[in-house]
C-alpha positions as CSV (number, residue, x, y, z in Angstrom):
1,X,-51.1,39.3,-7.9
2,X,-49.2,37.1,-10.4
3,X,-46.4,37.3,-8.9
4,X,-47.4,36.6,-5.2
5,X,-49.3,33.3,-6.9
6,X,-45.7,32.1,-8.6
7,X,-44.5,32.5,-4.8
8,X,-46.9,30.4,-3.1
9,X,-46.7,27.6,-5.9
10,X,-43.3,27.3,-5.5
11,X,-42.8,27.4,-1.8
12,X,-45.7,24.2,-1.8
13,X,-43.5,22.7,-4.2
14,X,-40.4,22.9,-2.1
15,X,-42.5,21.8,1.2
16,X,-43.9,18.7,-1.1
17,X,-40.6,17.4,-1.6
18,X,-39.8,16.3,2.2
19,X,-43.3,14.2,2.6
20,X,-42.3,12.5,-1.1
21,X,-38.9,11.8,0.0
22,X,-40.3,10.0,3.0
23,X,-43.0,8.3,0.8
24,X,-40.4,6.9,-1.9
25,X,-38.6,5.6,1.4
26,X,-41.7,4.1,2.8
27,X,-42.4,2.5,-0.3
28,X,-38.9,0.8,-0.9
29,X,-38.9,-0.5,2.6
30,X,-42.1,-2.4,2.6
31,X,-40.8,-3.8,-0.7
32,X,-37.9,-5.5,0.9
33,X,-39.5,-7.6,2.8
34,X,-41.3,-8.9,-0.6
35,X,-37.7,-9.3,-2.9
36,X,-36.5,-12.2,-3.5
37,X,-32.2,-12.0,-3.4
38,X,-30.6,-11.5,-6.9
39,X,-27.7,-14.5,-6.8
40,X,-25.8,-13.1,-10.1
41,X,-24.7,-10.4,-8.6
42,X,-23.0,-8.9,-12.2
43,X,-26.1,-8.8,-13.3
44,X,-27.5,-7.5,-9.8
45,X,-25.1,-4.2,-10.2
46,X,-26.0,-3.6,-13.7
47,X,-29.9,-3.7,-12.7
48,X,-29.7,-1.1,-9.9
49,X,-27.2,1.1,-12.0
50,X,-28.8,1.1,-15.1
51,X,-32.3,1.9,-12.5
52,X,-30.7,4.7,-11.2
53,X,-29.7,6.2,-14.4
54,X,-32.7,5.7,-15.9
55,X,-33.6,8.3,-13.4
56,X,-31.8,11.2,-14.6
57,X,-33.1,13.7,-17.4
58,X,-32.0,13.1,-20.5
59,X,-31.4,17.1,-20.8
60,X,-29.0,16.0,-18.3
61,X,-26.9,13.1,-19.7
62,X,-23.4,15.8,-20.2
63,X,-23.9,16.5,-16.4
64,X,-21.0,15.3,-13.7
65,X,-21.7,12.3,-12.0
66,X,-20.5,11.4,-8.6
67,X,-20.2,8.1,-6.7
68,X,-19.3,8.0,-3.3
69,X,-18.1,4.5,-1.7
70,X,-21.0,2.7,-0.4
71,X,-21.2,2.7,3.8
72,X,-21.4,-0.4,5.7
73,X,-22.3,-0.2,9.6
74,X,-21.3,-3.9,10.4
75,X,-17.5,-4.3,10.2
76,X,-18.0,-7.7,8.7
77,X,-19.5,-6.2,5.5
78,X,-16.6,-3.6,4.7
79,X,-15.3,-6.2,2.5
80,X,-18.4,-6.2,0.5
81,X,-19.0,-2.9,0.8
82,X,-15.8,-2.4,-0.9
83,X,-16.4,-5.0,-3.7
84,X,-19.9,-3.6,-4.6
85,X,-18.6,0.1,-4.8
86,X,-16.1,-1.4,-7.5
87,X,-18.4,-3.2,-9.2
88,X,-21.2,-0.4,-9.4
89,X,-18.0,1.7,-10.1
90,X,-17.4,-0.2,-13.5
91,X,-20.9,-0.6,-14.2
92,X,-21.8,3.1,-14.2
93,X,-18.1,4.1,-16.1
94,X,-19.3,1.4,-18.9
95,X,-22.9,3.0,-18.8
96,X,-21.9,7.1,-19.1
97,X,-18.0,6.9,-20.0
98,X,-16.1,10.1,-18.7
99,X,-19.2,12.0,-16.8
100,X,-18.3,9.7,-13.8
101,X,-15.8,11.6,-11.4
102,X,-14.1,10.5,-8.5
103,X,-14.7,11.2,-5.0
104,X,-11.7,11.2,-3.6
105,X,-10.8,15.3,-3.5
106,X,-14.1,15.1,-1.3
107,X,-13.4,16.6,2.4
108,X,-14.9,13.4,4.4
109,X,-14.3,14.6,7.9
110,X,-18.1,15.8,8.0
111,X,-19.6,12.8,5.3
112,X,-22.0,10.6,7.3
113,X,-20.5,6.5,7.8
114,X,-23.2,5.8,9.8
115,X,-25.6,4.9,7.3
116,X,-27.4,8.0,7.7
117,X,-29.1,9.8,4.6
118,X,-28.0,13.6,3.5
119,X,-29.4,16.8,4.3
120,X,-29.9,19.0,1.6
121,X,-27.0,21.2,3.0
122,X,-24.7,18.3,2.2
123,X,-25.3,17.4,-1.1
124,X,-24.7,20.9,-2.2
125,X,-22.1,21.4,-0.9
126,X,-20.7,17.6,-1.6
127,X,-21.8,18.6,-5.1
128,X,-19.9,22.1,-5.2
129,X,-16.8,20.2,-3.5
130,X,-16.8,17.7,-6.5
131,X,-18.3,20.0,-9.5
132,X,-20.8,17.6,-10.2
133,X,-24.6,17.9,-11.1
134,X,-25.9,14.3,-9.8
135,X,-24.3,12.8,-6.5
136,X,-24.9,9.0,-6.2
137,X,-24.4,7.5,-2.7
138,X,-25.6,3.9,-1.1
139,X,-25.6,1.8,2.1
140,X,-25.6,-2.1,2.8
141,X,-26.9,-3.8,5.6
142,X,-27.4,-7.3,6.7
143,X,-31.5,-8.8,6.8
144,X,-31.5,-12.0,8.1
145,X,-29.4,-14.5,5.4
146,X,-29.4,-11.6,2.7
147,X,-27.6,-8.4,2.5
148,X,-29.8,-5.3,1.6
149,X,-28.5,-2.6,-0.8
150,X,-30.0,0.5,-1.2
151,X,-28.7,3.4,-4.4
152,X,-29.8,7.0,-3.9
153,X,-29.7,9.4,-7.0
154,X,-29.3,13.3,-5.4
155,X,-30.1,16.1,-7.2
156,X,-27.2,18.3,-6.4
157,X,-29.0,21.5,-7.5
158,X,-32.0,21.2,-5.0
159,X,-30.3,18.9,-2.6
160,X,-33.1,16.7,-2.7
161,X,-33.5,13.3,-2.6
162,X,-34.9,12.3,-6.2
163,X,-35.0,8.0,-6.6
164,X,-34.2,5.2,-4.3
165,X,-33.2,1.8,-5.8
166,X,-33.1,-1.4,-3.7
167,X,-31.8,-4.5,-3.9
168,X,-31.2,-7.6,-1.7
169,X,-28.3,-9.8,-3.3
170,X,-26.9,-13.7,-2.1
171,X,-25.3,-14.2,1.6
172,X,-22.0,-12.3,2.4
173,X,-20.0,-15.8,2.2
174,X,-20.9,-15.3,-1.6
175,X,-20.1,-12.0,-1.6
176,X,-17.0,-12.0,0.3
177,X,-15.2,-14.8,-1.9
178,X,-15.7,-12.4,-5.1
179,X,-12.5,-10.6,-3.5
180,X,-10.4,-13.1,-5.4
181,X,-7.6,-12.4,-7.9
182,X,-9.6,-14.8,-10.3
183,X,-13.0,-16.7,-9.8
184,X,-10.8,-19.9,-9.8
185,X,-9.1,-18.8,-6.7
186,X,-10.0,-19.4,-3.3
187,X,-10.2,-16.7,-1.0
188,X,-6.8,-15.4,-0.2
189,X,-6.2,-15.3,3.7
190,X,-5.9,-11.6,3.8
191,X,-6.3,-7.9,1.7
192,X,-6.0,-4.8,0.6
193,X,-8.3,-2.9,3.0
194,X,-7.1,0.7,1.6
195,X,-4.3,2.4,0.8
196,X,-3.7,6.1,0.4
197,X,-2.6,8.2,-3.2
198,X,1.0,8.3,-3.4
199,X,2.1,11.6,-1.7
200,X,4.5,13.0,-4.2
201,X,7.3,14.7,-3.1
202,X,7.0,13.5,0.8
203,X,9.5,10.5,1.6
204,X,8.7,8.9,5.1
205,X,11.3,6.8,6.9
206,X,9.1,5.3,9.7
207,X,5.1,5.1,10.8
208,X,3.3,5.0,13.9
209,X,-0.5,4.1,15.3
210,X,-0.9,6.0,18.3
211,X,-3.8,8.3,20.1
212,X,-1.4,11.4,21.1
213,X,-4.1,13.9,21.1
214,X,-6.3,11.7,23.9
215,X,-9.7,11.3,22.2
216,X,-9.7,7.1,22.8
217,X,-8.9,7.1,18.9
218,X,-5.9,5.8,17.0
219,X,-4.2,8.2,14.6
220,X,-1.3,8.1,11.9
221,X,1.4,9.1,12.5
222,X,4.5,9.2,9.4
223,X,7.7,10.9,10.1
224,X,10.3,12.0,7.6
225,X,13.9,13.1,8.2
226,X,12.8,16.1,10.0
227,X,9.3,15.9,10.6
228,X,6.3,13.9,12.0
229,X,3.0,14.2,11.0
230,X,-0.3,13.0,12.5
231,X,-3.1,12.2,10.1
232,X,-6.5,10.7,11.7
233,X,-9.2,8.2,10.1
234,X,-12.1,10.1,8.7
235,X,-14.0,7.3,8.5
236,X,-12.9,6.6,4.6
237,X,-9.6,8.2,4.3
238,X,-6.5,9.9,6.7
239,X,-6.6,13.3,6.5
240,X,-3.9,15.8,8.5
241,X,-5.1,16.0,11.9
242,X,-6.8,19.9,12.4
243,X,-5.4,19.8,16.3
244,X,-2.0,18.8,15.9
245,X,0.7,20.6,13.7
246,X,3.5,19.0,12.8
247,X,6.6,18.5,15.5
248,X,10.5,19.2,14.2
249,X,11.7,16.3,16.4
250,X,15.2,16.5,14.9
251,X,18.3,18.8,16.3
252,X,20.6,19.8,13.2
253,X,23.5,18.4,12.1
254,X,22.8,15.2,11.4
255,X,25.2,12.6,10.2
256,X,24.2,11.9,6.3
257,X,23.3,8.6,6.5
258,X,21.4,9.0,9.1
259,X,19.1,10.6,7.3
260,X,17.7,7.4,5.7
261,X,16.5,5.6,8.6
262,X,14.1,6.1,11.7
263,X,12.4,4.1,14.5
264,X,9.2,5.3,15.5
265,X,7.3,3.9,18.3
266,X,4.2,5.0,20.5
267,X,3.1,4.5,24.1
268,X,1.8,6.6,27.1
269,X,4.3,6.2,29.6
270,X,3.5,9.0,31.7
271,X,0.1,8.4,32.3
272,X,-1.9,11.5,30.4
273,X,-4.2,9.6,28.7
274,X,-2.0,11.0,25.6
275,X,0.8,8.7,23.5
276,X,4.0,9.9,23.4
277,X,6.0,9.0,20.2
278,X,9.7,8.0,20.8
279,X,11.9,8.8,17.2
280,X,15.3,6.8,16.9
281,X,18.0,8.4,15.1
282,X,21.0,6.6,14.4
283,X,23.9,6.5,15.3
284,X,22.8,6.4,19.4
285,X,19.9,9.1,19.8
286,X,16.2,8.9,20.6
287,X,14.2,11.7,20.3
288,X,10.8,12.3,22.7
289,X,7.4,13.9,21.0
290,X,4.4,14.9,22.9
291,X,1.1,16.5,21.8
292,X,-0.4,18.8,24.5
293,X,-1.1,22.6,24.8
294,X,2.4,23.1,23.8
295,X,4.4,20.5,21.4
296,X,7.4,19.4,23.6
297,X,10.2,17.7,22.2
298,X,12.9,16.3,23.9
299,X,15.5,13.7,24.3
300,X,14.8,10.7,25.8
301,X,18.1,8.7,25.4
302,X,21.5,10.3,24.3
303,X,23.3,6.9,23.7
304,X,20.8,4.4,22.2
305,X,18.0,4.0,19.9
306,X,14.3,2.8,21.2
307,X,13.9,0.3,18.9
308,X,10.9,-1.7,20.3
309,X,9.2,-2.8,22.8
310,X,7.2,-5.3,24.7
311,X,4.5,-5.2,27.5
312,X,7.3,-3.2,30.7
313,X,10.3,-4.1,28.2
314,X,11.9,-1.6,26.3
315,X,14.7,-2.5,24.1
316,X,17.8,-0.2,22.7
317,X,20.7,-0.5,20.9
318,X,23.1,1.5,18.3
319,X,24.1,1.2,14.3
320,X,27.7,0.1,13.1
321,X,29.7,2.6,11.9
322,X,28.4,2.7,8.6
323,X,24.8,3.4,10.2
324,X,23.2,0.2,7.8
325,X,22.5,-2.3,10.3
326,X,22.5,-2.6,14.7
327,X,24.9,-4.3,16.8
328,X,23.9,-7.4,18.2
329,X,26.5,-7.3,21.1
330,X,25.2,-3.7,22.2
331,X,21.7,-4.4,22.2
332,X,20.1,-3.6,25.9
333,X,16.8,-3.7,28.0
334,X,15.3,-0.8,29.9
335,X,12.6,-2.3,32.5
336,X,9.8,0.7,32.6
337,X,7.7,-0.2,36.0
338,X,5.5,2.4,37.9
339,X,6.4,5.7,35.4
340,X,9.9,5.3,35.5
341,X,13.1,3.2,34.2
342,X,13.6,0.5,36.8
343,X,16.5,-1.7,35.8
344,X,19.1,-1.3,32.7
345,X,20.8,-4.3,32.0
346,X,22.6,-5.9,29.0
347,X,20.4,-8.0,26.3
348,X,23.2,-8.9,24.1
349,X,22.3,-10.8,20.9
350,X,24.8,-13.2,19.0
351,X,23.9,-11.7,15.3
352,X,24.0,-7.9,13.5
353,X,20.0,-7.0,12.6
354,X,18.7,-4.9,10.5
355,X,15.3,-5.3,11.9
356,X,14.1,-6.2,15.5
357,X,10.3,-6.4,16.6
358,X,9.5,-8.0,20.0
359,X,6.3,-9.3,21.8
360,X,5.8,-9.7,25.9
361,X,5.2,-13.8,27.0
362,X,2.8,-14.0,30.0
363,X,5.4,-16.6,32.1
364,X,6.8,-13.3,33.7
365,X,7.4,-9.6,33.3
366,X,10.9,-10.4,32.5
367,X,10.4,-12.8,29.8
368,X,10.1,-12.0,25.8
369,X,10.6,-13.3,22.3
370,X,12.4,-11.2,20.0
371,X,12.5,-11.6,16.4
372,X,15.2,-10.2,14.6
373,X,16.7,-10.3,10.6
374,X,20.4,-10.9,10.8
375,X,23.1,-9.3,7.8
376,X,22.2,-12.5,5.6
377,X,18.2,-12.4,5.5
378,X,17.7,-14.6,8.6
379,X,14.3,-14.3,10.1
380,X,15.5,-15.5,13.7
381,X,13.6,-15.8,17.2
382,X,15.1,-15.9,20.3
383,X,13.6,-16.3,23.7
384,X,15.0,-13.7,26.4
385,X,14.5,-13.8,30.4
386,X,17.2,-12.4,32.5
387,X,19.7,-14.6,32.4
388,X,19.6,-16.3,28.8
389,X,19.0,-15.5,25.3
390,X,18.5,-18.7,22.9
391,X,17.9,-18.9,19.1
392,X,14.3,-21.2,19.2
393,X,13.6,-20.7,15.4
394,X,15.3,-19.6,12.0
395,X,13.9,-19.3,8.7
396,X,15.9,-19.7,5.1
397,X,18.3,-16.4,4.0
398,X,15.2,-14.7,2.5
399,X,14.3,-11.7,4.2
400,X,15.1,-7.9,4.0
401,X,14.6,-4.5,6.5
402,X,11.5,-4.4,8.0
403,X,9.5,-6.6,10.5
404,X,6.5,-6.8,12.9
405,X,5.0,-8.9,15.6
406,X,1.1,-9.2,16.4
407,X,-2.4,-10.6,16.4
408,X,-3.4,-10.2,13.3
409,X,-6.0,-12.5,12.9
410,X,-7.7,-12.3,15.8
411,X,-6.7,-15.9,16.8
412,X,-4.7,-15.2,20.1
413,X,-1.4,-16.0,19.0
414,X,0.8,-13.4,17.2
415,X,1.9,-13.4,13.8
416,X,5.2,-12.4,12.4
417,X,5.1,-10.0,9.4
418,X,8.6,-10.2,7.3
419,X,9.4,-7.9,4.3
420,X,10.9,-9.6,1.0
421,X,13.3,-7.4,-0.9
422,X,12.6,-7.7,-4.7
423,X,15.2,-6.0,-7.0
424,X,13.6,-6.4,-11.0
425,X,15.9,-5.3,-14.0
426,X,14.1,-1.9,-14.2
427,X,16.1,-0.8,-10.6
428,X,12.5,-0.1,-9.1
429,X,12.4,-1.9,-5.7
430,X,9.2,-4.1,-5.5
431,X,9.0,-5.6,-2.4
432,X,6.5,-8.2,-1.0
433,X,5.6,-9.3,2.7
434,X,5.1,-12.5,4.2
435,X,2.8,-13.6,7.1
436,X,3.8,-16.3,9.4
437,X,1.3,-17.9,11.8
438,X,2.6,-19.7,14.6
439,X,2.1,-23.7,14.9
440,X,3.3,-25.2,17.7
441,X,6.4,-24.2,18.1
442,X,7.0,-23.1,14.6
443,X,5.7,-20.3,12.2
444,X,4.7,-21.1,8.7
445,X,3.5,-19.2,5.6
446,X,0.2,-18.0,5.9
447,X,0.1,-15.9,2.8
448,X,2.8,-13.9,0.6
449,X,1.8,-10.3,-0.6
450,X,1.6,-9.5,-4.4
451,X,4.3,-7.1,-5.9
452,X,4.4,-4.1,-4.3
453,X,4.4,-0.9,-6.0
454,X,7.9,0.3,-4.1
455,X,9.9,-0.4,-1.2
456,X,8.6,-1.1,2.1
457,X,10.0,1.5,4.8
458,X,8.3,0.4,7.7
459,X,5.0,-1.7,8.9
460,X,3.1,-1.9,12.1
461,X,0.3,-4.2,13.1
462,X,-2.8,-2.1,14.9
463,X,-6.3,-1.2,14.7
464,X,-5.3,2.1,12.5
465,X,-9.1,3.0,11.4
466,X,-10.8,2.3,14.8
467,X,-13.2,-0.4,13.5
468,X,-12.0,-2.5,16.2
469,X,-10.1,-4.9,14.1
470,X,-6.7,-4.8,13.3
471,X,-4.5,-4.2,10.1
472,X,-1.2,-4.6,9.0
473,X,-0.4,-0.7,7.9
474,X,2.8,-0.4,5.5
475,X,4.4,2.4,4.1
476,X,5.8,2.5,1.0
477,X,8.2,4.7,-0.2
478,X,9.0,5.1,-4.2
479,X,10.2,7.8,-6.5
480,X,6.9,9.7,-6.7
481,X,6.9,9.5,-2.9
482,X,5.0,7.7,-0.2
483,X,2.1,6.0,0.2
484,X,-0.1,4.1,3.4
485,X,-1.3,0.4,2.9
486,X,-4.0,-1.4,5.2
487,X,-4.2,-4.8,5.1
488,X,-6.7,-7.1,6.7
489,X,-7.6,-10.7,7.1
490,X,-10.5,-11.6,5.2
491,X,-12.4,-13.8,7.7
């Protein structure tokens, strides 16, 4: 009889906890209406951390702790969602020292971003995932003039919900210029949106932003000497895409040094609703990659490299002998019109590159602007139709390998992204980039990147995390290995 009584009080335990769940909820809802928004926002992380910890047992205060990166539904609070997860970050560190863990071994691909709150299911096994005792996670969301935070404390044992802590802190313009190297900054122009761990041991030579498996979502894709690799946006991370295996696009035998350089580029030019990626090889070779029931590699041009393109122009060309740099003089257009090549002409240039990017101009389908990086660090532009190619703009000997052409800024006019090669007495590269917004008829500085952790390897301007807005996404390439940069403008 005893033990049949222990049953039925613990099963209306367990049935309590939903309706007190929902009643906690209830109750920090209608609050919100009633706050008043905390403008020292410091002081507004330190309240809502030290709340939340207050919560947990003191016969608990040895346990794990986890914190996962607070979600953000409108794109225009991922900045602050990003600032407030470092701030609470440092806040709860200060608060229990080494019983905060990371979340980033946590397998996102099935973690809610939409806001939503866990089932039980999850934060067990979000708990087992992180071998932690307490998970912490949060959401922001924009009420009016005020941005809303809410903190919820999981008990990873029961899976249950066990405090919810609100706050509602000062406007997002106060928010959003806390994403400042110092408070006596203005806010820089652009940021770091994300970037990946270094993956030790993999060296990548060129990157890609493509959709080759079809879904109507961009993916990553990072090729090596031998390899590429498609790694899709979980929502807070890339992980390896579960669909698509790695392709060996290469053939054997190989020249050595063209082993250290690669062109990748993306684009459905068959019409399958599926990108196919295009991998130049120097000397003269350009290798085909498609994602379908089957991988299927093959080559798509036996004398030339793809080396960009721009709206129905495709343009090729070859390395010098010593496979550093492309020849100007053997630089040529392919015209792709209704699924197939429809004219090959010559597009010489007057100067050796080591980087070319291009961008179509709406006069006509056979007009473009190319920008190019000559042997002495040139950032050039020329303007190409059919019949002429003419230098229009120059900057000062100051860039190295590595260019890209697009909106970044959502303005309507394309920028021009330049690497700048850094060489420091330690023999480390550290490179930087530099943005140029078009004026007129001229491009300017917009904003210069901070040291770099390594040499840039390759860049691309697209919307890589499908949040409709675009980044610039580098890759960097260092001893440890290689590592995946997102970079956004602020406003």
């Amino acid at each position: 009889m005893t033990q049949n009584t222990t049953k039925t009080h613990d099963s209306l335990k367990i049935k309590a906890c939903l309706p007190l769940t929902i009643l906690i909820l209830f109750w920090y809802c209608r609050t919100i209406a009633f706050a008043a928004p905390e403008r020292d926002l410091n002081l507004a992380i330190a309240g809502i951390a030290g709340e939340v910890i207050a919560k947990i047992p003191k016969e608990s205060s040895e346990d794990r702790i986890a914190l996962i990166p607070l979600s953000a539904t409108e794109p225009d609070l991922k900045t602050v969602s990003r600032v407030l997860t470092g701030l609470l970050a440092s806040q709860l560190a200060e608060a229990i020292g080494e019983s905060l863990i990371d979340s980033g071994n946590l397998d996102w691909r099935q973690y809610p971003t939409d806001g939503s709150l866990l089932t039980p299911e999850q934060v067990k096994q979000y708990g087992k995932s992180l071998a932690c005792r307490w998970l912490i996670t949060g959401r922001i969301k924009k009420l009016d003039l005020v941005v809303n935070l809410n903190l919820f404390l999981w008990d990873v044992k029961t899976g249950y919900l066990r405090y919810v802590a609100n706050r509602q802190l000062s406007p997002v313009a106060a928010l959003m210029a806390l994403y400042t190297t110092t408070s006596a900054v203005n806010l820089q122009p652009y940021f770091l949106k994300w970037q990946s761990l270094p993956d030790a041991g993999y060296f990548a030579l060129a990157i890609a932003v493509s959709d080759p498996d079809g879904d109507g979502f961009n993916e990553v894709l990072v090729a090596d000497e031998k390899h590429v690799k498609v790694l899709k946006w979980s929502g807070v991370d890339l992980w390896k895409h579960l669909n698509l295996s790695d392709a060996q696009y290469d053939i054997g035998g190989m020249p050595i040094l063209a082993q250290s350089r690669r062109v990748m580029l993306a684009a459905d030019r068959d019409g399958d609703d599926r990108d196919e990626i295009y991998i130049g090889i120097p000397p003269n070779l350009t290798r085909r990659v498609e994602w379908g029931e089957d991988t299927e590699i093959t080559t798509f041009a036996e004398d030339s490299i793809f080396l960009t393109q721009g709206g129905e122009r495709l343009i090729f060309g070859e390395t010098d002998s010593n496979q550093l740099a492309y020849r100007g003089s053997l630089t040529g257009c392919w015209v792709w019109r209704m699924g197939k090549i429809h004219l090959k002409h010559p597009c010489p240039l007057p100067v050796d590159y080591h980087s070319i990017a291009t961008r179509a101009i709406a006069i006509d389908r056979s007009t473009s602007e190319v920008a190019v990086v000559d042997l002495e660090g040139h950032l050039q532009v020329y303007h190409i139709d059919n019949n002429t190619t003419r230098l229009s703009w120059q900057t000062p000997p100051v860039f190295g390998e590595g260019i890209a052409i697009g909106d970044l800024n959502g303005d309507g006019t394309p920028e021009i992204v330049g690497t700048v090669k850094n060489l420091p007495s330690t023999l480390e590269f550290s490179d930087q980039f530099i943005i140029l917004e078009q004026k007129g008829d001229l491009y300017v500085e917009s904003w210069r990147s901070p040291l770099l952790d390594g040499q840039i390897v390759d860049m691309k301007i697209a919307d890589a995390d499908n949040d409709d807005l675009t980044e610039l996404i580098i890759c960097l390439r260092s001893q440890e290995g290689s590592q995946i940069q997102f970079y956004a403008p602020t406003n």
